[in-house]
Backbone of each chain as ProteinMPNN parsed JSONL, in Angstrom:
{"seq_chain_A": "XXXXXXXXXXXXXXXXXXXXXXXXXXXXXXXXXXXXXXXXXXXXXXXXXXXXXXXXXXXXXXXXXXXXXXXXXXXXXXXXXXXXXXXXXXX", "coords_chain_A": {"N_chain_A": [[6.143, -25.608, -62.422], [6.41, -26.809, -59.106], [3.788, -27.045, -56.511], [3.761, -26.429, -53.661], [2.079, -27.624, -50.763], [0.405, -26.956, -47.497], [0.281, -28.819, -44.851], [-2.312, -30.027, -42.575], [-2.533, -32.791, -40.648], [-5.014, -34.739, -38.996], [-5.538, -37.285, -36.134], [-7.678, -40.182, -36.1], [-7.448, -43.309, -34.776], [-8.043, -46.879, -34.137], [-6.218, -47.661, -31.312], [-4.631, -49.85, -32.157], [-3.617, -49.375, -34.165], [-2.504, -46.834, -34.679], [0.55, -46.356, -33.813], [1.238, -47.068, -36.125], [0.594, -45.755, -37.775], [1.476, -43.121, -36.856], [4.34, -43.525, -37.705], [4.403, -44.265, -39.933], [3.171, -41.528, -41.436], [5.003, -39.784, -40.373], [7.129, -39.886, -41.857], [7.297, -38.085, -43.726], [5.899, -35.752, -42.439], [5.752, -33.276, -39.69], [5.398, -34.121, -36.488], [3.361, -32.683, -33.892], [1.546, -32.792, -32.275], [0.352, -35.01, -29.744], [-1.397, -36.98, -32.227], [-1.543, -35.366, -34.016], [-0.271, -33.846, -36.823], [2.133, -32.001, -39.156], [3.106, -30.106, -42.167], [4.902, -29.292, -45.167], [4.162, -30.223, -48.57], [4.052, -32.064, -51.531], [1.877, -31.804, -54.363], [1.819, -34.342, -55.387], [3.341, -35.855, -53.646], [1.177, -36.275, -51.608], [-0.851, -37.089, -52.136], [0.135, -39.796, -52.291], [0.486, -40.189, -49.698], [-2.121, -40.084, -48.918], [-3.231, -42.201, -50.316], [-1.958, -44.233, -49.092], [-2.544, -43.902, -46.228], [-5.049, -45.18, -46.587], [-4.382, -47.72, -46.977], [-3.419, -48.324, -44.645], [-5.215, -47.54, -42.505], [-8.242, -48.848, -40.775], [-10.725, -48.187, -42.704], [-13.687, -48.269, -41.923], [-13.501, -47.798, -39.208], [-11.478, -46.258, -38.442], [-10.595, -42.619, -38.519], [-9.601, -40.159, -40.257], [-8.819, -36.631, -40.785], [-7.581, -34.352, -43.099], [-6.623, -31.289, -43.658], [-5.8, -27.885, -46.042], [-3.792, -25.894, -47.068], [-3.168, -23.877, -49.332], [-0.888, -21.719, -49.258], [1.249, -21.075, -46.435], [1.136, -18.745, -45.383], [-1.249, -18.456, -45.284], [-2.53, -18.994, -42.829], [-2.66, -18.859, -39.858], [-0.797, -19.222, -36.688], [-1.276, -20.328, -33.552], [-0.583, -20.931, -29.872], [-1.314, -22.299, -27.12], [-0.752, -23.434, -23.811], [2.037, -25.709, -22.93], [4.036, -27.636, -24.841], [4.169, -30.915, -25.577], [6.522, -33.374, -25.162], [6.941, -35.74, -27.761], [5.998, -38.871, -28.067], [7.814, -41.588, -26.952], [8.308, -44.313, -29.739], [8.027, -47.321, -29.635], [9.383, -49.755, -31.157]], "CA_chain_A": [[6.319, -25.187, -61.028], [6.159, -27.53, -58.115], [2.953, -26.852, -55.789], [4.368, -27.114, -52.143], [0.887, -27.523, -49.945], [0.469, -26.666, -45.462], [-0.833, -29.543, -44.935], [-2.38, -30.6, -41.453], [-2.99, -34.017, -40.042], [-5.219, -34.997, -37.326], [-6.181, -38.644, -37.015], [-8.329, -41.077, -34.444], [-7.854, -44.467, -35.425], [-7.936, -47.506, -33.239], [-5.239, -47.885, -30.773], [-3.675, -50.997, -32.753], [-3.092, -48.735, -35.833], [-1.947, -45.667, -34.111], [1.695, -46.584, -34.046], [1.527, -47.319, -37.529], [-0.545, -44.632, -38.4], [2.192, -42.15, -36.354], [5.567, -44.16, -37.835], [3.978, -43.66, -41.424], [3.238, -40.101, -41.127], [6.361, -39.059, -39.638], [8.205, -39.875, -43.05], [6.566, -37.263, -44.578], [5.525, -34.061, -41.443], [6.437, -33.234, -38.344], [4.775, -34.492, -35.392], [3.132, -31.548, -33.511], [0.646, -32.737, -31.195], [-0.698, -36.471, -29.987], [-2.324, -37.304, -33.198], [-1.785, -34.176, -35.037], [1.048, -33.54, -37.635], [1.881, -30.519, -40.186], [4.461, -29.948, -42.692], [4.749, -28.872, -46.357], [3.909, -31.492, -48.88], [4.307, -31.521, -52.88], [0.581, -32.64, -54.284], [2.154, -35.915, -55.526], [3.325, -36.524, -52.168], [0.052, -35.753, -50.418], [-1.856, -38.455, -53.227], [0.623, -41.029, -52.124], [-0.082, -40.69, -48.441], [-3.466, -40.426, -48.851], [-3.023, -43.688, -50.727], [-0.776, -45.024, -47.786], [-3.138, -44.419, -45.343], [-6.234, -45.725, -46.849], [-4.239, -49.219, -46.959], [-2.894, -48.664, -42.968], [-5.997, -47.585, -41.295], [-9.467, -49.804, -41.121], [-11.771, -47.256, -42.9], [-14.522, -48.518, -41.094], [-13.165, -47.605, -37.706], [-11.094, -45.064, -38.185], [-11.296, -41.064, -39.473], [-7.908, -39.019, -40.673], [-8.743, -35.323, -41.78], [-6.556, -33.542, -44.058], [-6.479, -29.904, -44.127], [-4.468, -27.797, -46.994], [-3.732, -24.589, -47.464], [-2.162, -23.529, -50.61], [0.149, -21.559, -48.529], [1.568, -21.46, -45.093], [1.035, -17.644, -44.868], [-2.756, -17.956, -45.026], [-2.428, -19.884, -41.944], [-1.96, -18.147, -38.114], [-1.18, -20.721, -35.455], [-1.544, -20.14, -31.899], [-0.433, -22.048, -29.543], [-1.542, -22.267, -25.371], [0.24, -24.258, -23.03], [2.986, -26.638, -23.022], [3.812, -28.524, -26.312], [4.373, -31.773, -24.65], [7.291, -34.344, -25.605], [6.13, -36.541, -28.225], [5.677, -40.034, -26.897], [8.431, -42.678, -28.086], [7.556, -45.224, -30.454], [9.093, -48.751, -29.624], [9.185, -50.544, -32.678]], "C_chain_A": [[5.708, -26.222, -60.081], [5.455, -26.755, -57.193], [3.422, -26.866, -54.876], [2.455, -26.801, -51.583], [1.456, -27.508, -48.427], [-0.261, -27.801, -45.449], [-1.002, -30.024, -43.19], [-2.737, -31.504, -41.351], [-3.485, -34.224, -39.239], [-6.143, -36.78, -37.468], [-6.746, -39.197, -35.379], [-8.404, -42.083, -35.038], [-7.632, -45.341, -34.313], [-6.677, -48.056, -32.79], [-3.96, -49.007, -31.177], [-2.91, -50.6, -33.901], [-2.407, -47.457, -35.398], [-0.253, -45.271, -33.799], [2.381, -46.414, -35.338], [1.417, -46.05, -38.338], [0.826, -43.099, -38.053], [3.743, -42.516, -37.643], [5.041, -43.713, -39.879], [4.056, -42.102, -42.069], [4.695, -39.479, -40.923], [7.359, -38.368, -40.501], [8.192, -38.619, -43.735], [6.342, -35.93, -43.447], [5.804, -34.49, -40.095], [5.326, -33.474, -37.308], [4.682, -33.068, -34.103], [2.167, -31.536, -32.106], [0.47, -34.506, -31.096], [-1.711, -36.42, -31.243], [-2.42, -36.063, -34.442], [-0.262, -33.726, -35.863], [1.226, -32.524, -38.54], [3.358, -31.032, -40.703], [4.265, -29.408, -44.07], [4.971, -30.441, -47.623], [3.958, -30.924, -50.832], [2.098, -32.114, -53.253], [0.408, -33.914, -54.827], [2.728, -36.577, -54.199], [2.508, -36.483, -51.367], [-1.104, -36.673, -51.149], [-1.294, -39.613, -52.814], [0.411, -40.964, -50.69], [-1.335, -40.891, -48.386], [-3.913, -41.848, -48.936], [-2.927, -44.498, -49.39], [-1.92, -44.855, -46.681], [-4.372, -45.106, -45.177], [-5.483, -47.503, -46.473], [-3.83, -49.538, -45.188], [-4.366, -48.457, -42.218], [-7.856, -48.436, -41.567], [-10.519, -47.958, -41.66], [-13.358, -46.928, -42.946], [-14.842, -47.993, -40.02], [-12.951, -46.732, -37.511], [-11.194, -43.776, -39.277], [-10.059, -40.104, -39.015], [-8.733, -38.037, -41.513], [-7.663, -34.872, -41.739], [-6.634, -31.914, -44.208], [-5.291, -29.048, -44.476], [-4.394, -26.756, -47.513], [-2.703, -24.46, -48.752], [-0.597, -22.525, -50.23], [0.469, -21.073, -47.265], [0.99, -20.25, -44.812], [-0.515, -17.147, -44.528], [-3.355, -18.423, -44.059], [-1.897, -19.213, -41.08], [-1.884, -19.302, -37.434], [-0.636, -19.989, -34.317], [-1.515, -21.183, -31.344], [-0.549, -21.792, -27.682], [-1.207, -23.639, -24.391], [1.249, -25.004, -23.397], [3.028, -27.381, -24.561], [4.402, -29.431, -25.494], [5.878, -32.679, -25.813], [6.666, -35.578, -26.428], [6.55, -38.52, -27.948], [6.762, -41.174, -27.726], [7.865, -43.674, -28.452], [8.409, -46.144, -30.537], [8.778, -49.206, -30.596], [9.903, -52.388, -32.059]], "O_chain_A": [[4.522, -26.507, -60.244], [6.058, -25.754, -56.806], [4.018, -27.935, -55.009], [1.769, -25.882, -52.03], [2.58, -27.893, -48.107], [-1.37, -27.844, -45.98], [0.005, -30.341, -42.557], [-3.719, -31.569, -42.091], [-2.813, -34.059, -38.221], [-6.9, -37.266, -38.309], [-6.484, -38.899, -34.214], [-9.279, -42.161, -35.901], [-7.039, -44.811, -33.373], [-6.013, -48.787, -33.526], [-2.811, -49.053, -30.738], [-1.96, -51.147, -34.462], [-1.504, -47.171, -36.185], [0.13, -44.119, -33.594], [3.468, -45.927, -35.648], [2.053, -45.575, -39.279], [1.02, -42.23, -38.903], [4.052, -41.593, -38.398], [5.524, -42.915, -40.682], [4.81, -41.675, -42.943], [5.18, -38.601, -41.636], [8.022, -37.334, -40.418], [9.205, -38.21, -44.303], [6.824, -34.91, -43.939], [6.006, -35.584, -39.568], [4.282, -32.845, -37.478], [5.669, -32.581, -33.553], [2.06, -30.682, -31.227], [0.453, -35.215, -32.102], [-2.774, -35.807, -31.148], [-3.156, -35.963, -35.424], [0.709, -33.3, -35.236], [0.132, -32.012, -38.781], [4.242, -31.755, -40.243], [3.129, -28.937, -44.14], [5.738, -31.393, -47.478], [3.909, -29.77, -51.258], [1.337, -32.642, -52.442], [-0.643, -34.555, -54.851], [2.503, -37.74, -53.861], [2.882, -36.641, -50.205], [-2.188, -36.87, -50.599], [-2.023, -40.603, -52.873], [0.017, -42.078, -50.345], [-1.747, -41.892, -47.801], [-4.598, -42.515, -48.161], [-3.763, -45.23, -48.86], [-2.224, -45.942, -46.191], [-4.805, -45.552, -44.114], [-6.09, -48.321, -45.782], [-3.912, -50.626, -44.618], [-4.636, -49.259, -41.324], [-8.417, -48.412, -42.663], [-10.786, -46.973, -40.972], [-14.034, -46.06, -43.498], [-15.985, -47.693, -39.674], [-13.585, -46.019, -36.734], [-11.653, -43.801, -40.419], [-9.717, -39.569, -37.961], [-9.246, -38.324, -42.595], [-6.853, -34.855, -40.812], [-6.73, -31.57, -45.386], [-4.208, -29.072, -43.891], [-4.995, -26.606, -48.577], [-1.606, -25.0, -48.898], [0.482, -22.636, -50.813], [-0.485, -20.366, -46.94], [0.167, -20.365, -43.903], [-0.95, -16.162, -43.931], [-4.586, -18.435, -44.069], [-0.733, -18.844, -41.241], [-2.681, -20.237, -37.509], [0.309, -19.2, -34.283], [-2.041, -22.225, -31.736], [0.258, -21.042, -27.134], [-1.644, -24.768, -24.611], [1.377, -24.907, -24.618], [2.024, -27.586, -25.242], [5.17, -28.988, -24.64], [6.026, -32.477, -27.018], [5.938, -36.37, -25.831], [7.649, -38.964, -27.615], [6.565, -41.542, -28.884], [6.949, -44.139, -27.774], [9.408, -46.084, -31.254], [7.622, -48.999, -30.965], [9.955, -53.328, -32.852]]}, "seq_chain_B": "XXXXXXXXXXXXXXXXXXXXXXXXXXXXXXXXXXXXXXXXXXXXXXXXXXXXXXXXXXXXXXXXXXXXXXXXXXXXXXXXXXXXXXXXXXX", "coords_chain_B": {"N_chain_B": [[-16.586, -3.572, -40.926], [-16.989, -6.771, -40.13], [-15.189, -9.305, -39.515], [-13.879, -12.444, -40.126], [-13.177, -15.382, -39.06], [-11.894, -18.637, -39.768], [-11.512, -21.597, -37.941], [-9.449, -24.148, -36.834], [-9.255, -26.154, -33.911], [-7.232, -27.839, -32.148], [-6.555, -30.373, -29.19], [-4.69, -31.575, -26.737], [-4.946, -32.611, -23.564], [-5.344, -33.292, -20.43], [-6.758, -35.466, -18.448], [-8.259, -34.995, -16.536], [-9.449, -32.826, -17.602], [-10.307, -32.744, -20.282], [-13.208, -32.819, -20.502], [-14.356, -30.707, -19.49], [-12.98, -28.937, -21.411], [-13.864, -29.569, -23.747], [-16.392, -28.929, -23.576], [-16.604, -26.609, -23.231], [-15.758, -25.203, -25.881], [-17.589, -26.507, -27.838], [-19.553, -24.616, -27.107], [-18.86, -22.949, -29.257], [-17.698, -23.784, -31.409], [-18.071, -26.318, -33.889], [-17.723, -29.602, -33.458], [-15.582, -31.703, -34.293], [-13.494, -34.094, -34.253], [-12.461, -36.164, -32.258], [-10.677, -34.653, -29.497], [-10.552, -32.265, -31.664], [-11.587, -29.576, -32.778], [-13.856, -27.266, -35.059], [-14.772, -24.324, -36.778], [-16.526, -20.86, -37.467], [-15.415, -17.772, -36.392], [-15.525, -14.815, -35.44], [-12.891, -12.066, -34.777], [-12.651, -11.084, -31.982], [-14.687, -12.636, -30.407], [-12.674, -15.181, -30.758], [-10.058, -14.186, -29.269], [-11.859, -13.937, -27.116], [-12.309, -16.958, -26.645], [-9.699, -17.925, -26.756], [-8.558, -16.988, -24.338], [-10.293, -17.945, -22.07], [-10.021, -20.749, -22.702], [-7.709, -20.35, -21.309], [-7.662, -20.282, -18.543], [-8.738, -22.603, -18.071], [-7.213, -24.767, -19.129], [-4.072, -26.502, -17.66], [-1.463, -24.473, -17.915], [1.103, -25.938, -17.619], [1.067, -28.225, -17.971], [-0.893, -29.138, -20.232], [-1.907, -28.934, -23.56], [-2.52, -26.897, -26.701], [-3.724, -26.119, -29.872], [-4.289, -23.783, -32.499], [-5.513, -22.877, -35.494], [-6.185, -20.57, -37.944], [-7.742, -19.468, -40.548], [-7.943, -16.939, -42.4], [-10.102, -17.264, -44.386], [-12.377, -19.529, -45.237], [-12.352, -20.431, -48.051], [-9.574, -20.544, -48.346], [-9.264, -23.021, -47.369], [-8.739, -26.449, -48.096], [-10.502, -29.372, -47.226], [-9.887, -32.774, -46.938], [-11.353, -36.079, -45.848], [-10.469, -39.401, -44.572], [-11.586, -42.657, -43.863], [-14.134, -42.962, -41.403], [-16.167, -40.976, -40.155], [-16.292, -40.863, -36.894], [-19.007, -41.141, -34.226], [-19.775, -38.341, -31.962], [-18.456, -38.566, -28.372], [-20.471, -38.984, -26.258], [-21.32, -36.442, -23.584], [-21.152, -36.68, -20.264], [-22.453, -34.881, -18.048]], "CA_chain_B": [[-16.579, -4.741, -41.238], [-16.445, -8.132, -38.941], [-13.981, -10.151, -39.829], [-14.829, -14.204, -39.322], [-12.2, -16.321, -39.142], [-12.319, -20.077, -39.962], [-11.037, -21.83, -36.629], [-9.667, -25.394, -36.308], [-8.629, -26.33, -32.338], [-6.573, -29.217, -32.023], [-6.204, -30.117, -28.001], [-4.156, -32.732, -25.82], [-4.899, -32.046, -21.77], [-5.448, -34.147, -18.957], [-7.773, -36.573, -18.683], [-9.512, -34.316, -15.854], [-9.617, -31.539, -17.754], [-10.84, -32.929, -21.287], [-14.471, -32.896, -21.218], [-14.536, -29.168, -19.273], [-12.572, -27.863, -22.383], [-14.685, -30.187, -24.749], [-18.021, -28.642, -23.364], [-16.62, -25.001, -23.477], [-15.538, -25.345, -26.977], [-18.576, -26.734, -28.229], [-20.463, -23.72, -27.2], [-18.812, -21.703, -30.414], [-17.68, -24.798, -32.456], [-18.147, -27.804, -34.374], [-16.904, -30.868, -33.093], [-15.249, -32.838, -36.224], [-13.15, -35.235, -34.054], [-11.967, -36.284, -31.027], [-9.889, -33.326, -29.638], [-10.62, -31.578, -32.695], [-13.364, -28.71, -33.028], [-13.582, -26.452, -36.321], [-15.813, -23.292, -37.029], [-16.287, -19.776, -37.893], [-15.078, -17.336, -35.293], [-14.86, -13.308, -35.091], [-11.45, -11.779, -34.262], [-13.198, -10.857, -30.678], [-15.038, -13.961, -29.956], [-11.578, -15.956, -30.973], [-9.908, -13.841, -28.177], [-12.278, -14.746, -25.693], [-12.105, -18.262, -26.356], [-8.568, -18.35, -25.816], [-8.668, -16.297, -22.77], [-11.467, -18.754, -21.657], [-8.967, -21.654, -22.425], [-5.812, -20.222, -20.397], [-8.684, -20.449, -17.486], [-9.575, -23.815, -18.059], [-6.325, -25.846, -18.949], [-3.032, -26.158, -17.022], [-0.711, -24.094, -19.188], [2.221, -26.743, -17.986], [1.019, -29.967, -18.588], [-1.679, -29.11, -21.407], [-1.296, -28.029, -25.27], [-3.712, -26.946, -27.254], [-3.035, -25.311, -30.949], [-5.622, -22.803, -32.791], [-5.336, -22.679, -36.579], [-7.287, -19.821, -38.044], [-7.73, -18.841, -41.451], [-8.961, -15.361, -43.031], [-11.11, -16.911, -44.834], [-12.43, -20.777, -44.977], [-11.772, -20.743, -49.205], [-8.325, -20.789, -48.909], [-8.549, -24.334, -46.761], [-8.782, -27.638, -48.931], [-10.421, -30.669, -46.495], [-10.175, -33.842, -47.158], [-11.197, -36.908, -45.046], [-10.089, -40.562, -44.837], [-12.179, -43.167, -43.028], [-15.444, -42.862, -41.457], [-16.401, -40.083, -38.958], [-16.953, -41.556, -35.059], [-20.028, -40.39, -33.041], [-19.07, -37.805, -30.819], [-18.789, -39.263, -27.106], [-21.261, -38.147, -25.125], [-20.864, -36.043, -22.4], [-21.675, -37.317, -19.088], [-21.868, -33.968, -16.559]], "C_chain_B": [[-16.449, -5.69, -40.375], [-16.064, -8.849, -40.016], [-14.2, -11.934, -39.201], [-13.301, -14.939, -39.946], [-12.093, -17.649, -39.585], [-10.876, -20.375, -38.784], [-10.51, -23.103, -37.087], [-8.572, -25.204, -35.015], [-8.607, -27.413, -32.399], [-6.161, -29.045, -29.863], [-5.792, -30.981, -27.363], [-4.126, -31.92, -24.315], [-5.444, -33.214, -21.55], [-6.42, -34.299, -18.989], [-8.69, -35.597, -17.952], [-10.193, -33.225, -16.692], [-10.081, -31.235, -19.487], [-12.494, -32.711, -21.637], [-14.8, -31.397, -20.326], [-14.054, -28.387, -20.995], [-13.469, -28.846, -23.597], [-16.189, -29.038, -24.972], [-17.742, -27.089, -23.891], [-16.198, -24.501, -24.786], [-16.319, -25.054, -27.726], [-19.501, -25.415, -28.664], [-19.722, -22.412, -28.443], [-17.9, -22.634, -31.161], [-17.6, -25.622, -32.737], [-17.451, -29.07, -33.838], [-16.554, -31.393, -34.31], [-14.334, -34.396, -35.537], [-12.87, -35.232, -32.558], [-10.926, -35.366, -31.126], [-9.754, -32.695, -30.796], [-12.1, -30.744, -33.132], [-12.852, -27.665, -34.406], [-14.846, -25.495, -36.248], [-15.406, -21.608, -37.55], [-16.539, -18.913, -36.803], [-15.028, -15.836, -35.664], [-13.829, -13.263, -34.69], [-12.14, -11.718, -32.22], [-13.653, -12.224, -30.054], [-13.616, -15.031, -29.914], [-10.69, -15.324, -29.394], [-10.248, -13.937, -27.114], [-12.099, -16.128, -25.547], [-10.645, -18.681, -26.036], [-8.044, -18.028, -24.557], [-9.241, -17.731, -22.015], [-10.278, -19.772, -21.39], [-7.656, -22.087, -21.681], [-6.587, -20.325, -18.843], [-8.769, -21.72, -17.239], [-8.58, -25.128, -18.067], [-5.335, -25.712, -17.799], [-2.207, -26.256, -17.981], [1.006, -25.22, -19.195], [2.168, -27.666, -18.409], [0.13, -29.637, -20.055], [-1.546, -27.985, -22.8], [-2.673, -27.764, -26.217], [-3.268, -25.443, -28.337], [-4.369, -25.203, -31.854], [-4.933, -22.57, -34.637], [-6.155, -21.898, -37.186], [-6.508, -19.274, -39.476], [-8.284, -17.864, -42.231], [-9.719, -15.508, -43.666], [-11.502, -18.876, -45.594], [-12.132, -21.506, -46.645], [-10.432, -21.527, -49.04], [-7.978, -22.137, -48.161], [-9.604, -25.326, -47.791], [-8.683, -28.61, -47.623], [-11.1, -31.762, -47.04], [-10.095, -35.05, -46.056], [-11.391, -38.643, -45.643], [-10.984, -41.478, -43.716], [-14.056, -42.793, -42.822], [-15.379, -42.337, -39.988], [-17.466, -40.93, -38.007], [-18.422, -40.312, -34.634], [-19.36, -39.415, -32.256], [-19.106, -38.421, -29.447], [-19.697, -38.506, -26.401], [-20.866, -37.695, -24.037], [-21.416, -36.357, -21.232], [-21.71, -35.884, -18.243], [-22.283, -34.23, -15.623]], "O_chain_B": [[-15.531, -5.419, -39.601], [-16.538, -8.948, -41.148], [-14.578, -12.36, -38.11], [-12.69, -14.898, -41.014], [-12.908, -17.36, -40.462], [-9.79, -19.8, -38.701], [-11.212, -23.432, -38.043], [-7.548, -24.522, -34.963], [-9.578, -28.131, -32.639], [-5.695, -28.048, -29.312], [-6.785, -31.676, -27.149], [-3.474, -30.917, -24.027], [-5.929, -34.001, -22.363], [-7.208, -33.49, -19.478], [-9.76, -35.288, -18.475], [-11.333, -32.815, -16.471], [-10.207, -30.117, -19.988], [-12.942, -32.491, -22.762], [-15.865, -30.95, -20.751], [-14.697, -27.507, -21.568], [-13.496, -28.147, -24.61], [-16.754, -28.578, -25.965], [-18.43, -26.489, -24.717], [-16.255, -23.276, -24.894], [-16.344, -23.994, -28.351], [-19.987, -25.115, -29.755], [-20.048, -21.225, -28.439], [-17.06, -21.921, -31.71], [-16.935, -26.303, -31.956], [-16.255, -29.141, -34.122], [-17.319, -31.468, -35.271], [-14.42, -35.501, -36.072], [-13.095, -34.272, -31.821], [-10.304, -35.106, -32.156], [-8.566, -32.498, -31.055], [-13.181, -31.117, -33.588], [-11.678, -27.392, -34.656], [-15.869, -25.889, -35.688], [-14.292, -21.232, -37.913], [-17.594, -19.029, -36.18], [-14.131, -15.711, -36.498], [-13.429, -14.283, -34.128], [-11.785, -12.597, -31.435], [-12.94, -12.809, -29.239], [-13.558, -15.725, -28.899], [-10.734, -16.079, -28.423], [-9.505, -14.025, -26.136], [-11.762, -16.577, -24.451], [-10.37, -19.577, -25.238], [-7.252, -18.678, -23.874], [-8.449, -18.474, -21.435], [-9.645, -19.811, -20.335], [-6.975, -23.092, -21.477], [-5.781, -20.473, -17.925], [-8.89, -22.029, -16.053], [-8.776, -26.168, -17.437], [-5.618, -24.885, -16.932], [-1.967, -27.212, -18.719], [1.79, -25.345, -20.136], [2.995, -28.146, -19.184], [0.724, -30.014, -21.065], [-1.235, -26.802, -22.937], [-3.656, -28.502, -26.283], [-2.805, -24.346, -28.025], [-5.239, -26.062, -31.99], [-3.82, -22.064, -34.781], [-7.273, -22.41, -37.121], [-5.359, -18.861, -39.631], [-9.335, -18.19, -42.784], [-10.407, -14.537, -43.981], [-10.735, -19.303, -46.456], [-11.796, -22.685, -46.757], [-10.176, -22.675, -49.405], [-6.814, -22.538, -48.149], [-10.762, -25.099, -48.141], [-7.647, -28.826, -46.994], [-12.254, -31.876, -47.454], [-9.068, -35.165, -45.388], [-12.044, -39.073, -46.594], [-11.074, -40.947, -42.609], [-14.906, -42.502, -43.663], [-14.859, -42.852, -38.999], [-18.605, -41.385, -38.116], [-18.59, -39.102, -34.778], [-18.243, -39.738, -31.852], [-20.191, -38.996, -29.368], [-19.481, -37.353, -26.026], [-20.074, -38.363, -23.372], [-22.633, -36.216, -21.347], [-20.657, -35.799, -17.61], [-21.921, -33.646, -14.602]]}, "name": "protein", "num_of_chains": 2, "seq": "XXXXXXXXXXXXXXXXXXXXXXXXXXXXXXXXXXXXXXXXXXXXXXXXXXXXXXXXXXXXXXXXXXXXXXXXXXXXXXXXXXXXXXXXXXXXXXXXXXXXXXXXXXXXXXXXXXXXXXXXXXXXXXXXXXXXXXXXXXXXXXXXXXXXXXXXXXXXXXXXXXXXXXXXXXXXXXXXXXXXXX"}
């Protein structure tokens, strides 16, 4: 049986990586907030980003938490004001 | 019985209006990142703080999303990088 994980993203890394850091991510969960992403993830796909972002962001500088619920339903989300348009990414 | 929640508040608002909802946060949980506070919340206390929050942002321009779980087991966190200082608050 394939694991599916909730997994949330929230990341602060320095403005030069933050493109990267978004454009990476993306492949993989949905973009939900400036800097914050969610989606459902297998736990071999959630080892290979982990991977992936250790090599994109300086891990000096910057600090990506991961939080992972085993499943979505043990998880309420609330949400207050506007969800804003997420910001295009010129490449 | 009280009932305690495990909180994380993810928040994008306006530059004016970031370190008011930073400060009022604070006072019932953890800072873990930039726009990102985490803690353990009552059903009641959780209610006021979002009350508090529909006070404090502007519900058109600003977003701000409340993840709360019944019970802080069922969340798996993992972090990448190296956790920033918090910024100090200037009031």
């Amino acid at each position: 049986m394939v694991v599916v994980l909730y997994v949330i993203i929230v990341y602060d890394v320095g403005e030069e990586r933050v493109n990267k850091v978004r454009i990476y991510l993306k492949q993989y969960l949905n973009w939900v907030q400036n800097s914050v992403l969610e989606g459902e993830l297998t736990e071999p796909e959630y080892m290979k980003i982990m991977n992936g972002l250790r090599e994109i962001i300086d891990e000096t500088l910057d600090h990506v938490i991961c939080y992972k619920s085993r499943d979505r339903r043990y998880l309420n989300i609330d949400e207050v004001g506007t969800k804003k348009a997420e910001i295009s990414t010129i490449i």
